[in-house]
N, C-alpha and C positions, 0 to 999 in steps of 0.2 A: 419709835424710829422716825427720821428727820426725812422730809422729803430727798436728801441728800447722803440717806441713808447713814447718817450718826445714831447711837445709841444713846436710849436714857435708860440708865438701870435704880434700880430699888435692892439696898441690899436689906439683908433679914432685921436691920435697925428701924429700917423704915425711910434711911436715908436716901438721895436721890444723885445718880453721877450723870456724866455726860461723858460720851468719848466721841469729840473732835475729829471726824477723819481728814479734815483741812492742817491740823498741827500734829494731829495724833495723841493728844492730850486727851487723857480720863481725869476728871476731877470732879469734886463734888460742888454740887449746884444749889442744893437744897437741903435744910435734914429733916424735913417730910412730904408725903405726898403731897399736901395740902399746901405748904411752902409752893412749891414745883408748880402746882395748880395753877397758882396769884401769877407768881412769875412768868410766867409762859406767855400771858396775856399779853405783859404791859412791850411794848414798841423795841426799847432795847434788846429785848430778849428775843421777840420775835425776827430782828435784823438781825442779831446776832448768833442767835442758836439754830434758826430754821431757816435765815437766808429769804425771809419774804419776799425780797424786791427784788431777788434773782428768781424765783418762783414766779414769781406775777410775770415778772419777762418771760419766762420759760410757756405761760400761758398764754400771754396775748401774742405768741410768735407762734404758736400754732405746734411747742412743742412739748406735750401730753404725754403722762404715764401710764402705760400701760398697767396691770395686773402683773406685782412681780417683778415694777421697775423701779429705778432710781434716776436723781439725776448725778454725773459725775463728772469729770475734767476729765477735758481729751488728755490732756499737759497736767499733771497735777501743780497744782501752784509751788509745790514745796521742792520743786524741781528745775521752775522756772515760767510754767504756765502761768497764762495773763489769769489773771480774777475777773474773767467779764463774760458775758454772756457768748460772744462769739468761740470760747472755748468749752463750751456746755454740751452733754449730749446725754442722750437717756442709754441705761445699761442695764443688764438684768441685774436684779440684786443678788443673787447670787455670785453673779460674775466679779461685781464691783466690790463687795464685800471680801472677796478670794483675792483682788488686784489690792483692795487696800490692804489686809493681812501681809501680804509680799512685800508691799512698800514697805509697813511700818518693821517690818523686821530687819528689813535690807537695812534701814535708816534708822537703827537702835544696834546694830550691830556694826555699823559704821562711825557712831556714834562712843564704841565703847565700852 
């Protein structure tokens, strides 16, 4: 799980998904763990699947995860929330996990 609390799963192939809670999107990222490994590393992937540079901000501003947290949008972007730090805040994972299941169903049922 993503500072930002997305998921990375492995299913019984060995393969590797991701679910996006910024699009809502599950897809596959890798087809093995080992794959997933390399990947993880390299820049793109760390901008892009874990949000480094909004982490690092989230760190040098003094705002810190608790045990249990996440980070997540006051405003989800997918609703109209800016993509920037000043819309960042920490949530429990639980909590945030519960608010994106709502979202993404509201928004796949609206959808169709």
């Amino acid at each position: 799980m993503t500072k930002f609390g997305d998921w990375v799963f492995v299913d019984p192939t060995g393969r590797v998904s991701f679910l996006n809670l910024l699009d809502g999107n599950l897809c596959q990222v890798a087809s093995s763990v080992a794959e997933y490994n390399q990947l993880k590393g390299t820049p793109d992937k760390q901008s892009n699947w874990f949000l480094d540079g909004l982490v690092f901000r989230c760190d040098s501003e003094g705002l810190l995860l608790r045990k249990g947290e996440c980070y997540g949008w006051k405003v989800h972007p997918m609703i109209g929330g800016k993509f920037e730090f000043a819309n960042i805040q920490t949530f429990s994972l639980r909590v945030y996990q519960a608010l994106m299941d709502s979202y993404c169903v509201s928004e796949t049922i609206k959808a169709g």
